[in-house]
C-alpha positions in Angstrom: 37.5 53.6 31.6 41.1 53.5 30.1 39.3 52.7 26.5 37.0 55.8 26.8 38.4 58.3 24.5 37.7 61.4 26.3 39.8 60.2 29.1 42.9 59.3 27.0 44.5 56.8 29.5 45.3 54.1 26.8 48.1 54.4 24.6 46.2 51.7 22.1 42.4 52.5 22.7 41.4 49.5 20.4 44.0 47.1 22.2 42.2 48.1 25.0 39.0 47.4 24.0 39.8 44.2 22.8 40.8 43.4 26.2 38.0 44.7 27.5 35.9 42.1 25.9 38.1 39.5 27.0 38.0 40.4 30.3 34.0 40.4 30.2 34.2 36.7 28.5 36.2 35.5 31.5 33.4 37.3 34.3 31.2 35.5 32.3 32.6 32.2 32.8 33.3 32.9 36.5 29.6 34.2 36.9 28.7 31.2 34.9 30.6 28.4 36.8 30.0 30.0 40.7 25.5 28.7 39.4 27.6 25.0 40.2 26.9 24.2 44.0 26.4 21.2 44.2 29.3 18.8 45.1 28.4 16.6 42.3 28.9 19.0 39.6 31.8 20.7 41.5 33.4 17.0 41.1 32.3 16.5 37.3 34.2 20.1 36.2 37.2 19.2 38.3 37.4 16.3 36.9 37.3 17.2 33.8 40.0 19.8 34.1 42.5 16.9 35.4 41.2 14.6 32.8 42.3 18.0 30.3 45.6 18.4 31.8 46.4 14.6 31.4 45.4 14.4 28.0 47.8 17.4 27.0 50.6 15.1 29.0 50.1 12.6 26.9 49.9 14.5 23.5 52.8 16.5 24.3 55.1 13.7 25.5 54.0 11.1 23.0 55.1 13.6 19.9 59.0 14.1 21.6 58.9 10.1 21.9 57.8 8.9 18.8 59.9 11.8 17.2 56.4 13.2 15.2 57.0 16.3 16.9 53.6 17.9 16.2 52.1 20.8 17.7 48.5 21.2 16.9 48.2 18.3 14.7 50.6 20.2 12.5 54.8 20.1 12.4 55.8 22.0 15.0 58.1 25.4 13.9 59.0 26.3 17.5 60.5 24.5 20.3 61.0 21.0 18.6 62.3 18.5 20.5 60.2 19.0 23.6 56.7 19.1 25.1 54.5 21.4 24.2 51.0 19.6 24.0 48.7 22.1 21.7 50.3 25.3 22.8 53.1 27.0 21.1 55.4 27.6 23.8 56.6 24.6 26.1 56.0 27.3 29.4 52.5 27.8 28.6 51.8 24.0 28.3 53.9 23.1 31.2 51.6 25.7 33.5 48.5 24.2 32.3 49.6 21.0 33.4 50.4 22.2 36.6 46.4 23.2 37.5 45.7 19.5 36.7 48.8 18.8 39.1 47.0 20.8 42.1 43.6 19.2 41.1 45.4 15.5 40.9 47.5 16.3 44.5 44.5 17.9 46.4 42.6 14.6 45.3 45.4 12.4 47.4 45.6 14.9 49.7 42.4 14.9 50.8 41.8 11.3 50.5 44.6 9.9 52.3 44.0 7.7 55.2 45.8 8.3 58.7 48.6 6.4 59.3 49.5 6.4 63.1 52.0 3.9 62.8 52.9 0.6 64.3 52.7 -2.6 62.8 49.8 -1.6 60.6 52.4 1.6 58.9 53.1 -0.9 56.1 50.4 -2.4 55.2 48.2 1.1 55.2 50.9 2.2 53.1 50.3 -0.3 50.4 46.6 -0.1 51.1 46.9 3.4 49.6 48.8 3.0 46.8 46.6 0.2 45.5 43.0 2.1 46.4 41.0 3.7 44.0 43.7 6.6 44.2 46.6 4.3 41.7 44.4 5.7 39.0 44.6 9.3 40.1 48.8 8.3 40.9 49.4 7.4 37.7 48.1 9.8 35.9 49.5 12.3 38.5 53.2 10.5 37.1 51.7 11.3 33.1 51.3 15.1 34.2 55.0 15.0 35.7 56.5 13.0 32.4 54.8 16.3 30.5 55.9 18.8 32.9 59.9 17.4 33.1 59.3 17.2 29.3 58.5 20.5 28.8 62.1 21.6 30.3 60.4 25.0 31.8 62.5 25.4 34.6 59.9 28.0 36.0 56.9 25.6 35.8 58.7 23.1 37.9 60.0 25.2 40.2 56.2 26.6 40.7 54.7 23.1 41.3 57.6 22.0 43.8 56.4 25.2 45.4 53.2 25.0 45.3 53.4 21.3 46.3 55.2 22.4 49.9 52.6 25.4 50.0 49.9 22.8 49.6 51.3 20.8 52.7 52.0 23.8 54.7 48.4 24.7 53.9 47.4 20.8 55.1 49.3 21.0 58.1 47.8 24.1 58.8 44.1 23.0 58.5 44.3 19.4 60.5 46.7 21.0 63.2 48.6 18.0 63.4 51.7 16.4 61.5 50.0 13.4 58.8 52.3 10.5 58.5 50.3 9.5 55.1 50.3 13.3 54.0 54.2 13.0 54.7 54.4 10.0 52.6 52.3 11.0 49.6 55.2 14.1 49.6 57.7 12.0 50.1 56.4 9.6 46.9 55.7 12.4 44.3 59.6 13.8 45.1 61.4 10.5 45.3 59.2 8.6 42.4 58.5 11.9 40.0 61.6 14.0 40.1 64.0 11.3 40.5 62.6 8.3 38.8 60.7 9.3 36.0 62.5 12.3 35.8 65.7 10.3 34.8 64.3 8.6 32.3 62.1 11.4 31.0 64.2 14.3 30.6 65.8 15.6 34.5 69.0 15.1 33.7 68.8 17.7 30.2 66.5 20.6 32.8 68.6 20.5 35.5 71.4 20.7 32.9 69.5 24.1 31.8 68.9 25.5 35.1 72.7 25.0 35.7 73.7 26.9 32.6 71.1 29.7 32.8 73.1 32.8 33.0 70.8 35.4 34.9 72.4 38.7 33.3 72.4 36.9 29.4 68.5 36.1 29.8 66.9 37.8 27.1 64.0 38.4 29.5 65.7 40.1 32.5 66.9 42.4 30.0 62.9 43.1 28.8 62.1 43.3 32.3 64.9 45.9 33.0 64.2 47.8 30.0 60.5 48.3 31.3 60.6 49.6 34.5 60.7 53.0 33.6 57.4 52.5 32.3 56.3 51.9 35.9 57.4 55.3 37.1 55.4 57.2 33.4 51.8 55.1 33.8 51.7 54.2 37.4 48.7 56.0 38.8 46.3 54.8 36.0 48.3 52.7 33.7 49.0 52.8 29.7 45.8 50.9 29.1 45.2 47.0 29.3 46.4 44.7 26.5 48.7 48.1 25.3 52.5 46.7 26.2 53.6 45.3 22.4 52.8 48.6 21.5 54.1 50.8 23.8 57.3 49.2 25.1 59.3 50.2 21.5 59.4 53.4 22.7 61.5 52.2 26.0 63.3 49.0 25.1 66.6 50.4 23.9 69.1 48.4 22.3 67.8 44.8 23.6 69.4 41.7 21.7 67.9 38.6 20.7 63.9 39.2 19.3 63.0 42.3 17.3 59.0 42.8 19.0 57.8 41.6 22.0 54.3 41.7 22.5 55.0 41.3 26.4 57.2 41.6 29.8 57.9 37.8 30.7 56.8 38.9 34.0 52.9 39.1 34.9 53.2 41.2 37.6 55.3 44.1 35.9 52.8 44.1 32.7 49.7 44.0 34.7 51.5 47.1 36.7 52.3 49.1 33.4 48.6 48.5 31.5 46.7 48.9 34.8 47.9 51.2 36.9 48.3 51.2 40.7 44.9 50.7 41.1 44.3 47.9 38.6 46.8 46.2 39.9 45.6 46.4 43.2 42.1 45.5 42.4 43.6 42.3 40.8 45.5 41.2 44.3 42.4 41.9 46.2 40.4 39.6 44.3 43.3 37.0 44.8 43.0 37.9 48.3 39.5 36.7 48.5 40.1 33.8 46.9 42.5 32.5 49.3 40.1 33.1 52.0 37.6 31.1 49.9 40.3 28.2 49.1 40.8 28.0 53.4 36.9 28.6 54.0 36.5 25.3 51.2 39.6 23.5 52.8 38.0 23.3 56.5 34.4 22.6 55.2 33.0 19.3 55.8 30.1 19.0 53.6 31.8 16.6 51.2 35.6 15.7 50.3 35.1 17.1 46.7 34.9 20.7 48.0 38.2 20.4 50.2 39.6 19.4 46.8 38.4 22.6 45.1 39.7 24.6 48.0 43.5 22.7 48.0 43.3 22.7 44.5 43.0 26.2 44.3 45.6 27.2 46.9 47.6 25.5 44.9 47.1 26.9 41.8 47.5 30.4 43.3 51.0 29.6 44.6 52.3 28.0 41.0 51.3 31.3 39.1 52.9 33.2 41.7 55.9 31.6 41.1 55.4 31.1 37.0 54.2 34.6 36.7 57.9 36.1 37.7 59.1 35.1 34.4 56.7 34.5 32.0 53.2 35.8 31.0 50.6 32.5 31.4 48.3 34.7 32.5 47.8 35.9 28.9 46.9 32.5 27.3 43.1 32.4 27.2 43.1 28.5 27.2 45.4 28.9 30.5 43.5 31.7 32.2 40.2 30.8 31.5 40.7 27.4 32.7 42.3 29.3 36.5 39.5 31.6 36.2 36.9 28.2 36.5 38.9 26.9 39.4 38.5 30.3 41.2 34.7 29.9 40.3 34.5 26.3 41.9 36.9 27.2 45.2 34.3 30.5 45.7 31.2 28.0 44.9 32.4 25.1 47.3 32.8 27.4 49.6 29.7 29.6 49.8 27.6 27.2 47.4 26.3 25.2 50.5 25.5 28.7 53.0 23.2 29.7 49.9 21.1 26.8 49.9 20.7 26.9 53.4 19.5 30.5 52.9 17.2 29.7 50.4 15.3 26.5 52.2 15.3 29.6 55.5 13.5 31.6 52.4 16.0 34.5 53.6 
């Protein structure tokens, strides 16, 4: 509606449009993926999705290490000197690597055997490090090489986040306190953040995080500058995929970069294209989605949809954090691939009621 040009509600009517077809491209991937019901092929895109994630790990910490420094197979002009797999900015890689992070941790989650202590505490503990899950564990310690790599401070911040979210959640759905669950925490934290991170790079983000000055961050000052443009397009919005053209007109005398094509903050540029409405259209859908993640959390038709459901929850909670200072949502290769997890969580969880209502002939 905002591209119609009789209504006149985008600032950039062919921005617009373009958007529009993007938008269409990622229904049709999320109509696409919810025709997966099945467990099994629930498993094999899930999989593949880690198996992604853990691949861009690898690229992206292997180029800092060898000193090649490449970005898609070609010298990097950007960001040297850290992770950035095939993207172009080390935030964008370092989100991506947290969906195969929530896909990797709702596969130990889920799989974790109760310990109820005793004499038996230690041995079950080794049991499940050296089960068919020390495959998933180590490349669960590649995705947080990448992600300490990156130095996003955000990112990390996110999957710490969503990591308690995720046992809040687990906590939640079992109604009881996990020793094992409680252990697989306490091994990410202690072996991740403090072992690997010191030899992979902790020691230079937390060195960042400690010198960040708030008020001299280039993006506050973007988000600051923008707010007005709340208050001018709230009811219906400037029109999708329309801030790097419309923001000049409000950004003042910013330092640093002379065109930004958007806020560093998700929820402020969704706000300002969409509208009020758009915006709340958008958390709705999230809304459902978290229903769907719990609905596929408490199913028990096979371990695979839990995983779609945790993996999802946690997902949701990492963007909500990332999204507060940066703009992941407008990578395709990043959306598209949340957009395919939100497809899987919706077909876990309602995939199985539809065949039942098919074999009823309702």
């Amino acid at each position: 509606m905002q591209s119609l040009s009789g209504i006149g509600w985008s600032t950039d009517i062919y921005a617009t449009q373009r958007a529009f077809l993007l938008g269409v491209a990622y229904l049709g991937l999320f109509l696409l993926i919810l025709q997966l019901h099945s467990p099994k092929r629930i498993k094999v895109l899930l999989v593949l999705i880690f198996a992604s994630a853990v691949c861009q790990a690898l690229y992206g910490s292997m180029m800092v290490l060898t000193g090649m420094d490449l970005g898609f197979l070609v010298p990097k002009v950007f960001f040297t000197n850290t992770a950035t797999g095939t993207f172009i900015n080390p935030n964008h890689f370092a989100a991506y690597l947290n969906l195969g992070l929530a896909i990797g941790v709702a596969y130990l989650m889920v799989n974790v055997r109760k310990l109820d202590g005793g004499e038996n505490l230690l041995g079950r503990s080794l049991g499940l490090m050296m089960s068919g899950s020390l495959a998933w564990r180590l490349a669960i310690v590649v995705l947080v090489v990448g992600l300490v790599m990156s130095s996003s401070r955000m990112a990390n911040a996110a999957f710490m986040c969503a990591l308690f979210g995720a046992a809040g959640a687990y906590m939640l759905v079992k109604r009881r306190l996990v020793i094992a669950w409680v252990l697989l925490i306490a091994s990410i934290l202690v072996v991740d953040a403090v072992v690997v991170g010191a030899r992979f790079g902790m020691d230079r983000l937390v060195d960042e995080v400690a010198n960040t000055m708030v008020d001299r961050e280039t993006r506050s000052s973007v988000v600051e500058a923008a707010l007005p443009m709340v208050n001018d397009y709230f009811w219906f919005g400037s029109g999708a995929g329309t801030f790097y053209s419309t923001f000049p007109l409000y950004r003042g005398d910013i330092e640093g970069h002379d065109f930004y094509y958007h806020a560093h903050n998700d929820y402020l540029e969704f706000l300002i294209e969409l509208g009020i409405f758009g915006f709340l259209a958008l958390a709705t859908f999230v809304g459902f989605t978290l229903r769907a993640a719990y609905v596929a959390c408490t199913s028990s038709h096979s371990n695979w949809i839990q995983i779609a459901g945790y993996a999802c929850f946690m997902s949701i909670v990492g963007i909500a954090v990332h999204s507060s200072a940066d703009f992941s949502l407008r990578i395709p290769g990043y959306a598209s691939t949340l957009m395919a997890i939100f497809a899987l969580t919706y077909s876990a969880a309602y995939g199985q009621r539809r065949k039942k209502r098919r074999r009823s002939g309702l």
